[in-house]
Every structure is written in C-alpha cells, then in structure tokens.
C-alpha angles and dihedrals in degrees: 000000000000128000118208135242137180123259092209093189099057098031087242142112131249129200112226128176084202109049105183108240118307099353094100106111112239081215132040104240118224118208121261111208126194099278089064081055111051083042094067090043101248089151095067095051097062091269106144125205147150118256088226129130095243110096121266092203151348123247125194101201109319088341122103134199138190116196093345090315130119114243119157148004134196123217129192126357132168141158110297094018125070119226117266117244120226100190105202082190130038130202103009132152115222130211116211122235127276106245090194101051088052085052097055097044094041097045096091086050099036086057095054110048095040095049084040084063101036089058085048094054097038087058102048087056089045096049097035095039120353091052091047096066090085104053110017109162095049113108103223090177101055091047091057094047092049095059095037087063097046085038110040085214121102115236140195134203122230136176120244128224086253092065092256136111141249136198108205140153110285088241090056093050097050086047102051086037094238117167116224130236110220123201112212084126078239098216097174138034119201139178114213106216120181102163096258127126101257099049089052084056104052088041088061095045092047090049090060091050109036131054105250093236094060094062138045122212106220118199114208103215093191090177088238093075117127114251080244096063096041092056092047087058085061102051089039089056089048094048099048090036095054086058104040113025098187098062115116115223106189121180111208122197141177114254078241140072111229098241084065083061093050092059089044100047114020123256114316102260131180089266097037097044084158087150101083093050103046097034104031112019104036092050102049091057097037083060097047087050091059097049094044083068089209104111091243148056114306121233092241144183118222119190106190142168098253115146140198088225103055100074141005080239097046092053087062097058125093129248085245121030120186119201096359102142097359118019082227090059126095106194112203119191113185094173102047096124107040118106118233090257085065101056103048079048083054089050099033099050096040090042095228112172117273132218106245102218083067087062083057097061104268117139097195136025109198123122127343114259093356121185091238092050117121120236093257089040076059093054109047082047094059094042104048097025094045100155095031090059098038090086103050094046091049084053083052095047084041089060111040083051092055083054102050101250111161118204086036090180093055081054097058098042098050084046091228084150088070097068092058097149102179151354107288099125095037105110106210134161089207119100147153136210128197140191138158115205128168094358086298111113109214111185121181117207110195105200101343109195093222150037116281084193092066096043097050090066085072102060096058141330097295132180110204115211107199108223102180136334093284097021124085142164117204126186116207119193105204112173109317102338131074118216129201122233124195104187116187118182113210123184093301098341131103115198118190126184124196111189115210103357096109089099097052098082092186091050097063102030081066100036086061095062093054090057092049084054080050106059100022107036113136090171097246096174097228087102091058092056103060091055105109093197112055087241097118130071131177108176131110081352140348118282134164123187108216095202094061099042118111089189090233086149084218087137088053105046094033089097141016112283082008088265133097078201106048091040098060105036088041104129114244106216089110093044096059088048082050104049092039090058090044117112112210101258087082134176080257082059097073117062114180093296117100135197098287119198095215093055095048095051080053093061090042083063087065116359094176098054105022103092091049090032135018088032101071091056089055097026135061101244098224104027105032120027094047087058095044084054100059092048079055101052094041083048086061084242096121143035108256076214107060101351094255133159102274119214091265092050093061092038101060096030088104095054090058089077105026101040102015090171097056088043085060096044096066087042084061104048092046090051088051091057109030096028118079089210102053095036088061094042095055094047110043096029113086118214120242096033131112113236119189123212084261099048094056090041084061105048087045089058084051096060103025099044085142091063127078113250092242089061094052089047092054098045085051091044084049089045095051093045090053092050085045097046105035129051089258093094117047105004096053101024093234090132114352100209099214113188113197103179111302087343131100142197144157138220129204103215126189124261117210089152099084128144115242090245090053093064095043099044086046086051099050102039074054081050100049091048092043091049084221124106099180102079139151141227088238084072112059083044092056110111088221086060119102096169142063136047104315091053089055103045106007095234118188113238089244101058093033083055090044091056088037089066089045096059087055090056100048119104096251098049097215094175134007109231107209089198098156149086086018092315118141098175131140114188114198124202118253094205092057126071127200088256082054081053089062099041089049104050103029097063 
C-alpha cells in the first residue's frame, strides 16, 4: 500500500502512498542500532555514536544510510570470516533517531495499515469461530460446493442481520459487503510465535482483537533457536501474561533433540529441509492434539507472520490459506502485505520488546546455522552464538570428514554442505530391494527399523494368518480388489509377495511407501500428524489402530517416498543418471500452466513482438509467460537462442489457421521428443484406458522419484490443462481430459486420421535420434518400444501401412515402404532432415 521514503531531517523513514518523483526506495529499509556497529568495527575507525536503543541508521540490504545518505556498505562474510566494511564516509558522529518524531510522520499511516489488519483479523475469528456458535453442526462449506458444482459459479455463505443465513454468488458477496461464515468446525486458535519480528507483531495485533482465552500462543523450541530468541519468549510471555492472565503461552518440542535427527537423516540441505518439519511442524500440531483432548488432529486457526516480501515463493502465497500444510489447518496471515519497514515502525513506535540479536545485524532469527542462511547470516551466527552453533558445525566437520572432503573449512565457508541432494554418504544397514515380475511384486527389507505389520494396516482393511514363526498371509482389501501377501522373515530379511497387483499403479505406488516406512521409519513424528483420525502413532513405536483408520493414505502421500526418512538418506546413483540424460525442457520446466490454444493464436497475430510485447498484456509476466515460453521452445516454435520465430514456426503458421489439426500434430511430435513431460507421457501412458489424476500422479512418482512431489504436481497440472485448453485433448485424442463431478481422468485415444507430413516428419525426427534411417514397422509396434509414431498417436498398422504407401508415392519420394512378400521395411533418405520433411511437403 504505502512506498518509503527518507526523512532526511530526523534520520528516520516516512510511509507515503504519494512518493514525489524518484524518491520511492527500491528497497524497505530495517533500523541498525549500536551493537551492528561496534561489531564492524566502526568505532575503531573515528565513527562516533551513542550507545542508546533508538536506531543510528537505516540499511536497505548491505547498504547503509544516515539521514537519507549513503554511508557504508558491507561485503563478504562467512562462517569463519567477518564481512569487510567500505566506509563511503570516515569519521562521522551520528544522531539517533527521534522515536517520537517517527512516530508523528508515520501515525496516519500506522493507523491504517494496523487497524486494516486487525479488522482483518476480527472478521476471520467472527466468520471461522464467533459466528459458528449459532449454528454448529451445519456444514457451510458442503453446501457451497454443492451448488458450485450444479452451478459453475463459486458461492459463499453470509449471515444476515436477522440472524439467518444466505447462500448466495462470490461477486454478489464482495458488492453488497457481506462478510462470509466458513465451516472448518474451528476447535483451536493458535499464534505462531517464533521470535521473529513478524510473529511479535501479529501477536500483538491478534492480543488487541481476540479475547485471550479463545487462543493459544504456541512457541516452536526447535532446538536450533538463538539465546536470544529463547529469552525473548520469556519476556514476551511476562509482558502479555501480566495483561491478560488468562492467556495461555505453550512451548512444543520434538522427544528428540535435533542432533539425534542429524545422525538419522543426514544433515538438513536446501532440498532436504526436513528440519522444519520434524522439529518445528510435527510437534506444534502433536501438542495441539493432545490438548485438544480429542484423540486427533484438531480443525485450527494459525495466524502467523508470514509476508509477500520475504521471498519470490511467499508472494505467491494467499492472506488465508486453507489446507496448506495440513488440510485441518486454516493459515492466517494479517500481515501478508506489509513491507519490512512497516513492521520495525510497528515495533519501534509501540515499544514492544526486540530480539537482540537483531540489534546485532541479523535480519532473521530463525535457527542457528539453517540451510537456507546467507553467508553473512553464517557468519553473524558463528560470531555472536558461538556455543549454540559449535555443535552443529563439529557434526559438519564429523561428516565431511566421514566422506573424504579435503579443505573441510573451505567446505564450510562456501556452504557446499547445504545442496546435499541424497543419501550417498549416509552409511545405513537398511535397504530394499524391488521387482515385478510377472505382474507379482516381490520386495526384500534388510533390517527394516519397524513393523510391517503395523504399517500395512494402513494401506487397506487386512486380516494376517500366521503360517509358521517366521511365515505369514496376509489379505489386503484396497478399493475394490483384495491382494494376496505372503510375508517370510529370514535372519534379518523380510521377503513379501503380492500376487497380481502389478497392474494397479496406485497400489504399489502406495504399498512402496509403506515399505519405505518400513525400512526407514525414525519416528519422526510428521507422519502422525497428518493422520485425521487419531489412528497413527509414532512415538515411542509405530502403532495404528485399525479401528480408527479412515485409509486416506495422507501419511502416506504427504512426502516423496512417503517418508521424511526415506526422502532425505535415498541414495542418488540413479539421479545423476537422471538429471545428466535430462534435456532442458525438463519436468522443472512446466509449472500449472498448459499449452494453451488461445495463447498460441495470440502469438500467430504477431509472431516477432509478441513475447517482449503483446504477451504481457494476456499473460501474467512472471507466471505465466515464462512458462508459455518454454512449451514454445520444446514445440520447435522458438528459438531456444532469442526467442525468435524458428523455421518451423513460419512454415506451418498458416496451417494454424487453415489445418489446425495437422499444425498440432507436429507440435506434438516435437514435444514428445524435445519435452520431458511429453516424452514421459507418450511413453508410459497406454492408449484406451481409462487414468485417474492419481493414477498419473503415481506413475509419474515411478519414473520421476528424484524429483519433490510439488514439482511433479505442477508439471501434471501443466500437462491436464494443455490437453483442456488446446485441440490435443480432445480433438486429437492425444489426452481426452473427462470431468465427472470433482473427479478427473484422462484417456489416450487412437489416431488413424494423420497428415502425410505428419508420419514422415515423425519418422525422420525417430531417425534422426536413433542415428538410423533404415527402420521397420515391427518396431514402433514392439511393446518394448516408448518412441515413434505410434507412441505419439496410437496409429493402427493398417492405417500406418496404408500412409506408409502414400509417402512412397508422393513427388518428392521421402521414404521408400517395402510392404510386400512379408516385408515390413521403411527406408528413410540420408540426404533429407526432418526440417527438409516440412519444406518438402508443405510447398
């Protein structure tokens, strides 16, 4: 809402919604108070200053400013070496800044944006929990859904001034300023305070709006949180509890310290951040399941600090976020849109309490020596935290050490230990092996860490028949089949047969990860906490009660391999393999938007300005049209250099509009062999069978398990919109997109109607790859085969021999067909290309 701009004359800052020209800061400034300063050692360099609590200056990033001017800036850092100082100034005496005076410029705005977010906060508790109380056992939320199905048209439902409530159109809501009643039977509110800025804020916020016994403020002792941190709980906790005595102030914490973690699954990384889920998440929620007293998880508000401007993935994130982590939590985030400005003027001018080791110059204070720290973050860490980080970095010297690094403290400084990807280095005892043969799955655990027993009862309702001491049979009912175990225990081995199941992608897709949990399971507790039901516990050993368990499978599809464990100490071999072979049109590459047919006849309109141009008046510029230009390139529509129409692109622009279908067709050859995605899809995806979301989400998790479930997601989502929103679904067949109420499949249907220059371009781009231009039919019919033209369109070999005839008898005699006397052979010309193919036979 509002930009900043200096207020030169108080050192201070002011929030403005009408900046004059070219005074808006590019970025929100924070305060720097004495301690940053002595720290970089400006008072040994003639710098004078008070030791006071008001703020000295004001930095934006690593620059630095003192009454508007620029001052200082710091450069480097890491964890064993401080930043270097480039003083723009020398020898200068700085004034703080006038609190007061803040205070003064910033009140009109201050008001605004902090009633703003209290209103926003009073009417998500009215309209979650105060507004409940009337009418508890009515389900607003399935009534909306309901008539949003049978309508198209999404609804809300309000309260009327008569007591009474409506169902009426979303639209119709926002104009008539009605406020909406959610269902979600809210049982629990919560503040999530971390110590942070932020979260002090919104607990504040949250205190001046809500009575203090309806919410709980929970504290999240990680066992990686700063001294500083710890000790601000406690005078947060004085100061609130002094006020409002009822207010409730609870510390959750995971049976485990988190060093135990770093031996069980490997050091925390960028990839496997499995930290804040084990030591933050799991055991907020295990603690409000046990105060809930129900046995299960809770239905719960959060409100929590989370902002837009803290990270490119946070912006994308919305105000109120159902299901986010946990589909019974509600995230609130009152303070999504403020800039960081306007939350230190939020501290500074209502003197709640800081965190000192803000004072020192650190920007964030979350956990000691994180994955996703800056250098200088590292640094400040080490230097002011000396003991609390002393642990963490010997486990890091411990185990580069283990795995042979040499200039371990060049290791640690360039912070090479934080893109750990997989399990290499973990030593483990633990493995499994699997196979399907025969349509049998046979699976081998050596020295699994848990009871299968246990585990299976989540798959499906089971009955177990004990054989012998070491023999048993189990029968598993999953969905609306019944399969057959046979489980043998060997020495440390455990051997289990399913007969008949290697059809049923979803089935073993799941069943794996119940071997995973299996093998793998340090009873974490994240798992536990997705149960709904209360059925699963972890701690001290696995145990599902059977009689509670919905099967939802939610503990078993909330992470990759459906294991925090299993996930981070995997071994990579095959990833490497994986990620060398990949063509840069990647899975990564394809993010919930599809190929969509109305974009592409935008670009046809004008093909040479439209991606720097046009586009950014149809697409989102940093969703959307980044996306859009990656279909484009794996099409062959663009050059994958400047973006600029490719030979094809111009050749077959008329086609667009006149033969829409054939224009498609080569699309879609070129995306099958240039485009991860569609290369996957046409390969692993059979033709006249029905695939439900799931099961495609499965069979993607098959062949992609180096990749994070959320990136799999997207790059599906981006597939089923192509197939809605171009003529590849349901025109060609390629991937007929079929809703039946809130449920989607897809069907793969042959295609005997293909242009002549489809085939051959098709043969000659599979002739080109194979580096072999004399080929036969046999081939592209051979079940072992995942490329080609019958992959891609799922031709019959009559029709494919009929066009194959066609092509020899075409003028420019791009193949020769030996059809005859038991032949099946296609003989391709050296001297042609598949860019010659379109040339050819598009004059």
């Amino acid at each position: 809402m509002f930009k900043v701009i200096w207020d030169k004359e108080n050192n201070g800052v002011r929030l403005t919604m009408a900046p004059p020209f070219g005074e808006a800061l590019n970025v929100c400034p924070r305060p720097v108070f004495w301690e940053e300063l002595d720290f970089l050692g400006l008072d040994q360099i003639g710098w004078r200053y008070p030791h006071c609590e008001e703020p000295l200056l004001w930095a934006c990033d690593r620059r630095y400013f003192y009454k508007g001017e620029f001052v200082l800036e710091t450069i480097g850092g890491n964890l064993f070496d401080s930043p270097r100082v480039n003083s723009i100034i020398a020898n200068i005496a700085l004034e703080p800044t006038n609190l007061t005076l803040l205070s003064e410029v910033n009140e009109d705005s201050l008001f605004l944006i902090e009633h703003e977010a209290m209103e926003f906060i009073d009417q998500v508790f009215d309209s979650h929990v105060a507004k409940k109380k009337s009418n508890p056992n009515i389900e607003y939320e399935q009534l909306t859904i309901k008539l949003n199905e049978k309508s198209h048209q999404r609804h809300a439902v309000v309260l009327e001034d008569c007591g009474s409530f409506d169902i009426m159109p979303e639209d119709e809501v926002e104009k008539q300023g009605k406020r909406k009643i959610y269902n979600s039977k809210i049982e629990s509110v919560i503040v999530s305070f971390s110590g942070g800025k932020d979260s002090q804020v919104v607990l504040d916020l949250v205190s001046r709006v809500i009575p203090p016994d309806r919410y709980y403020v929970i504290y999240s002792d990680t066992g990686y949180e700063l001294p500083t941190s710890l000790s601000l709980y406690d005078e947060i906790r004085d100061k609130y509890q002094a006020v409002y005595p009822s207010l409730q102030f609870l510390t959750a914490k995971n049976h485990q310290p988190v060093l135990y973690y770093w031996d069980e699954l490997d050091t925390p990384s960028k990839i496997h951040r499995w930290c804040c889920a084990v030591m933050k998440t799991a055991p907020l929620y295990r603690l409000l399941k046990e105060i809930s007293g129900k046995g299960r998880q809770p239905n719960v508000i959060a409100f929590e600090g989370v902002r837009a401007e803290e990270s490119s993935a946070r912006a994308t994130y919305a105000r109120i976020g159902k299901g986010v982590k946990h589909s019974n939590v509600v995230n609130v985030r009152p303070i999504f849109d403020w800039s960081v400005t306007e939350v230190w003027l939020y501290i500074l001018t209502h003197n709640l309490p800081i965190n000192k080791a803000y004072r020192k110059g650190l920007n964030r204070v979350g956990c000691v020596i994180c994955p996703l720290s800056s250098e200088l973050g590292d640094c400040l860490d080490h230097k002011f935290f000396p003991q609390t980080a002393k642990p963490f970095i010997e486990k890091l010297r411990e185990n580069a050490k283990k795995t042979g690094i040499k200039g371990i403290d060049t290791y640690l400084k360039e912070r090479k230990w934080k893109v750990r990807a997989g399990g290499n280095r973990h030593t483990s005892s633990t493995d499994i092996e699997y196979q399907i043969t025969d349509n049998d799955l046979f699976a081998i655990i050596t020295n699994s860490k848990e009871d299968f027993f246990q585990w299976i009862k989540i798959l499906g309702k089971s009955s177990i028949k004990e054989i012998s001491k070491s023999l048993y049979e189990i029968s598993l009912k999953f969905r609306d089949k019944v399969y057959a175990f046979s489980v043998e225990l060997i020495d440390n081995k455990l051997q289990i047969l399913v007969k008949n199941c290697g059809q049923d992608i979803v089935f073993v897709s799941l069943l794996k990860r119940v071997l995973n949990k299996t093998a793998y399971c340090v009873h974490c507790e994240v798992c536990e906490v997705e149960c709904p039901s209360g059925a699963l516990s972890v701690v001290p050993c696995v145990s599902v009660d059977a009689s509670k368990c919905i099967h939802c499978h939610k503990c078993l599809t909330f992470k990759d391999n459906g294991c925090v464990a299993a996930n981070s100490i995997k071994q990579t071999s095959n990833i490497a393999k994986s990620n060398n072979d990949m063509n840069i049109y990647s899975i990564k590459k394809f993010n919930t938007f599809g190929f969509r047919n109305g974009w592409v006849q935008a670009y046809y309109k004008s093909p040479n300005t439209f991606l720097n141009k046009e586009a950014k008046e149809i697409l989102n510029e940093k969703k959307q049209l980044p996306i859009f230009s990656n279909w484009m390139m794996s099409a062959g529509l663009i050059s994958a250099k400047d973006k600029t129409p490719t030979y094809l692109s111009v050749a077959i622009s008329g086609a667009y509009h006149q033969y829409p279908s054939f224009f498609w067709q080569i699309v879609w050859v070129n995306l099958c062999n240039d485009n991860e995605l569609c290369s996957w899809y046409s390969s692993k995806v059979d033709y006249e069978h029905d695939y439900s979301r799931e099961d495609l989400s499965a069979l993607m998790a098959n062949s992609f398990s180096f990749i994070p479930d959320s990136t799999r997601d997207n790059a599906l989502k981006s597939l089923l919109n192509t197939f809605k929103e171009s003529p590849l679904g349901a025109v060609l067949g390629v991937g007929n997109v079929i809703k039946a109420g809130n449920k989607t499949s897809v069907r793969r249907i042959t295609n005997n109607d293909l242009a002549l220059a489809t085939v051959a371009y098709s043969l000659y781009r599979y002739a080109e790859k194979k580096g072999c231009y004399s080929l036969t039919v046999s081939e592209f019919y051979n079940q072992a085969q995942t490329e080609g033209i019958v992959r891609q369109f799922g031709i019959e070999r009559e029709d494919f021999e009929a066009i194959l005839r066609s092509l020899e008898q075409e003028q420019n005699q791009v193949l020769r067909a030996e059809l005859k006397m038991g032949l099946d052979n296609i003989i391709l010309r050296e001297d042609l290309t598949s860019e010659d193919i379109i040339k050819f036979m598009l004059k």
